[in-house]
N, C-alpha and C positions, 0 to 999 in steps of 0.2 A: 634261423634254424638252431643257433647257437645256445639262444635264450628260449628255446622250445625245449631243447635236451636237458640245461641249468632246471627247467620247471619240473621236469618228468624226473630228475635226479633227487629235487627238493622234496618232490611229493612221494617218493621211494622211501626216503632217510628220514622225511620230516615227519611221518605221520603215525598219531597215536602214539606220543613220548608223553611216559608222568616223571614227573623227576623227584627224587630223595634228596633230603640235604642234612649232615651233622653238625654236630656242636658239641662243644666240651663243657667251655666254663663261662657264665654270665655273670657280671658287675662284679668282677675279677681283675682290678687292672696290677694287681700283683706277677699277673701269668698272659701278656698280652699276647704271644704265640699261639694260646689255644680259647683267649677271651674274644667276648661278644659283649660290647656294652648295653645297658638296658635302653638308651636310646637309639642304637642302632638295632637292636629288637626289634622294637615297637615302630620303627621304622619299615620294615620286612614286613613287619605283620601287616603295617596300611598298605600296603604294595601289594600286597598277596592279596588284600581283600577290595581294595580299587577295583585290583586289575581282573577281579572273576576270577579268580584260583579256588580251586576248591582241596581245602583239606582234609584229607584222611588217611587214617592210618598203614602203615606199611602193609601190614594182613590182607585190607581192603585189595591192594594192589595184587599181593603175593593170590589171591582168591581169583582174581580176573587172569593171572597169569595157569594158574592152573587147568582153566575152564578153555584157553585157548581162547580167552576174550581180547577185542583191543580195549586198551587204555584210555582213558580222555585224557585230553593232552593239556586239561586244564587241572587235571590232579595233579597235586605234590604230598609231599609227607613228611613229618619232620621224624633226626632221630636224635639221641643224647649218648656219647659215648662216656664209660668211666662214671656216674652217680656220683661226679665233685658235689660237696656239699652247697656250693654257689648255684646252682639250678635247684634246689630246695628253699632256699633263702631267699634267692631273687629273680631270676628267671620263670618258675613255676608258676607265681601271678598272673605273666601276661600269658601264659598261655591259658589259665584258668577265664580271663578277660575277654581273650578273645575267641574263647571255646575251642583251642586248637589242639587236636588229638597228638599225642608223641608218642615213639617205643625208644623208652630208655635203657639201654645195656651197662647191665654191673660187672664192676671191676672186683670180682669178689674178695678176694683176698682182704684187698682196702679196708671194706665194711666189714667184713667178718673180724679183721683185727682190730678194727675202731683207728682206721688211720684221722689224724685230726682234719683234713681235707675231704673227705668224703661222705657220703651219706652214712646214717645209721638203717640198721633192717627196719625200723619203724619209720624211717622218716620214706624209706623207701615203700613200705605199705600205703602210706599215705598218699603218696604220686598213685599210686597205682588205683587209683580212683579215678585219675582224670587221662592214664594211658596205656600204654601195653608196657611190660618189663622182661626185659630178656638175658642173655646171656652174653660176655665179652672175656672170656677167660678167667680162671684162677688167679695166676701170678702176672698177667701181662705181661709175659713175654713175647719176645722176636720168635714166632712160632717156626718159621722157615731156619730157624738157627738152634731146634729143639729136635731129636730124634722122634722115632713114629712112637716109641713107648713113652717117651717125655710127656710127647702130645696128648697122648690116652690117660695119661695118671693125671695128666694137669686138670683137664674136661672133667673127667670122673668127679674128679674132688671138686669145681667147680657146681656138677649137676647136686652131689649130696648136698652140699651147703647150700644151697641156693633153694634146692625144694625142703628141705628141713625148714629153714626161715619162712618162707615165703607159702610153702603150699601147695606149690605147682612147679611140675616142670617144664623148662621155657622152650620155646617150640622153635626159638630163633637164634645165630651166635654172629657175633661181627668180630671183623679179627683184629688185636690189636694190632696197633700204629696204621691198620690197614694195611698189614703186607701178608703176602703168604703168595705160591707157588701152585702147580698142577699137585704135589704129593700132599701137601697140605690141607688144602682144598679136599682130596679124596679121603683124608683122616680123619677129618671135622663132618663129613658128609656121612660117614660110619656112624656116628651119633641119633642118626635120625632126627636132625635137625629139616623143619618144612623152609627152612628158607636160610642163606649166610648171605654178608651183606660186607663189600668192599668200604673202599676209600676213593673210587676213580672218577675223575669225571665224565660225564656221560648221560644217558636216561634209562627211565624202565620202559619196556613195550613189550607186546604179546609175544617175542620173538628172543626174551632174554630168560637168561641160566638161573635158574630160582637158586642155584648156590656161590652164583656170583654177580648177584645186586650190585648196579653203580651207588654210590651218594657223592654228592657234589660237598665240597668241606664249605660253610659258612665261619670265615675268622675274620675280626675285625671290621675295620669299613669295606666292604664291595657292593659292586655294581649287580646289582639284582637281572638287571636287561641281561650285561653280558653271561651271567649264570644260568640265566635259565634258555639263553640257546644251544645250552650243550646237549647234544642227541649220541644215541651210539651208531657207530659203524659196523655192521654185521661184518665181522673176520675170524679166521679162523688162522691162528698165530703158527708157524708149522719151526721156524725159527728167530731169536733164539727162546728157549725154554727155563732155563736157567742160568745163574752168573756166571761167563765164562773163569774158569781153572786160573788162564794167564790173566783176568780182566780185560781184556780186548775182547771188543763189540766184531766180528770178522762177517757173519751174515746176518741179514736179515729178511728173511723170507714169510709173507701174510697173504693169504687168499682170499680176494676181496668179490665183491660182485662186479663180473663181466662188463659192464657198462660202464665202468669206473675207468678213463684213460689216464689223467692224472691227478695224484697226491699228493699229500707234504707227512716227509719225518720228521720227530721229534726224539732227539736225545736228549737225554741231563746235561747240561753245562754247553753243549753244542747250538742247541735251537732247532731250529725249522729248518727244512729245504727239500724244492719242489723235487719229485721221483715222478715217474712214468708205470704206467700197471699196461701190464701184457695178457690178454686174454684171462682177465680177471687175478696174474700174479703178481706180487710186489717180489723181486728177485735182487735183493743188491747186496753187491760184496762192500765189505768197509776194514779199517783198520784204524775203530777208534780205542782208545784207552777209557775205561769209564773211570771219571773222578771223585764219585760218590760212592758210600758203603751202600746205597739206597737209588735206583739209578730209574727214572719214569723213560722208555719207548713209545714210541703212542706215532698213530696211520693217521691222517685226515684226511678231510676230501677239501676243509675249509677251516680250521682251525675248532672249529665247533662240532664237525660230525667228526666222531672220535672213539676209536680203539685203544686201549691202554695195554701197554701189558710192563710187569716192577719187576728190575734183576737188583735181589738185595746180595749181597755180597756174604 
């Protein structure tokens, strides 16, 4: 009976997940925090294409999400944060090699001032032959640490520059470092952006927020198996919302599905540990201190079906 229920929970959680994954810098070992070397590339890529994955672009997905389609769960997508000038130079081949579609987001400021690390507008037209090109902020900044007017002057100057250069305006925006809040989130969503795209992990399925896209981060050596069992947890976060005042974590409270008896928490620098759900609530009182300016919470049911939610400080 045990392993009847395990099945019927698996088949809840597990089905129709495409998954997103980012990347920053390739054949970069100057910056190994956010490199991917060209052999472990083309590592991913044979793995992808062994194992029947089929690649296609975020759009592809964000299109089935729209239609209230499910997903195949053998879609994935790749994306590029930031237009370091290292996925022009050396990254861009293999995916040229192995026909793999990407949507790359510019850091515009970078390019627009000719920072030495980053693409130029031309080198950026040139990718844009083989992917989609979108949006990642003006100044990359900490968006959750910018006022609601910050946010709008930043975006603004961002869309000018970017369709001046480029031609078009981009239909998609990822946030930097990957953080941002509920108010955030409703400020970027002002823009008429058709899709905004995290940093958590997790999947995509017919049942996710077209303006809060998982991507799983690809950095350095990992295990592809264990990355791509990451599914989401349908929740709906009720506390906490934002970083507490004093930094003490005091509640946590998530609404999960009814069937769910028990789960495990995750805090930053704490870990895992199993919690109990009560007619679908997660209800726990706590008194931790967060240690980090940047602090990940996250529900499972398994360490892989997974709810995130980021209290940046």
């Amino acid at each position: 009976m045990k392993y009847f229920l395990l099945l019927c929970l698996s088949y809840l959680y597990l089905n129709a997940n495409a998954h997103v994954f980012v990347y920053h810098r390739f054949g970069d070992s100057k910056h190994e925090s956010t490199n991917t070397s060209l052999q472990e590339l083309e590592k991913e890529f044979e793995y992808f294409k062994t194992n029947n994955y089929k690649v296609v672009t975020v759009s592809k997905i964000v299109e089935k999400l729209k239609n209230k389609e499910k997903i195949p769960d053998n879609w994935i997508a790749f994306t590029i944060d930031d237009a370091y000038k290292s996925f022009y130079q050396n990254g861009l081949e293999l995916f040229k090699k192995y026909n793999y579609p990407f949507t790359l987001f510019v850091y515009v400021e970078a390019t627009q001032n000719k920072y030495p690390d980053f693409m130029t507008w031309d080198e950026i037209k040139e990718a844009s032959k083989y992917g989609e090109i979108e949006l990642h902020s003006y100044s990359h900044k900490q968006l959750v640490k910018l006022t609601n007017e910050e946010i709008t002057k930043d975006t603004n100057l961002a869309l000018e520059i970017f369709e001046k250069n480029l031609g078009f305006k981009p239909k998609a925006y990822s946030y930097p470092y990957g953080e941002y809040d509920n108010r955030v989130k409703n400020e970027i969503k002002n823009f008429g952006f058709e899709y905004i795209m995290n940093q958590n992990n997790g999947s995509v399925n017919e049942k996710s927020d077209l303006f809060d896209l998982n991507r799983i981060a690809l950095v350095g050596k990992i295990n592809l198996e264990e990355k791509i069992k990451y599914k989401t947890l349908e929740a709906n976060w009720i506390e906490p919302q934002v970083y507490p005042k004093d930094g003490i974590l005091k509640h946590v409270k998530v609404e999960v599905n009814k069937d769910i008896k028990d789960a495990k928490l995750f805090i930053s620098t704490y870990g895992w540990q199993d919690i109990k759900v009560k007619n679908g609530i997660i209800d726990i009182k706590l008194d931790k201190k967060l240690n980090l300016n940047r602090n990940r919470i996250a529900i499972s049911t398994d360490y892989y079906t997974i709810s995130n939610k980021l209290l940046i400080k």
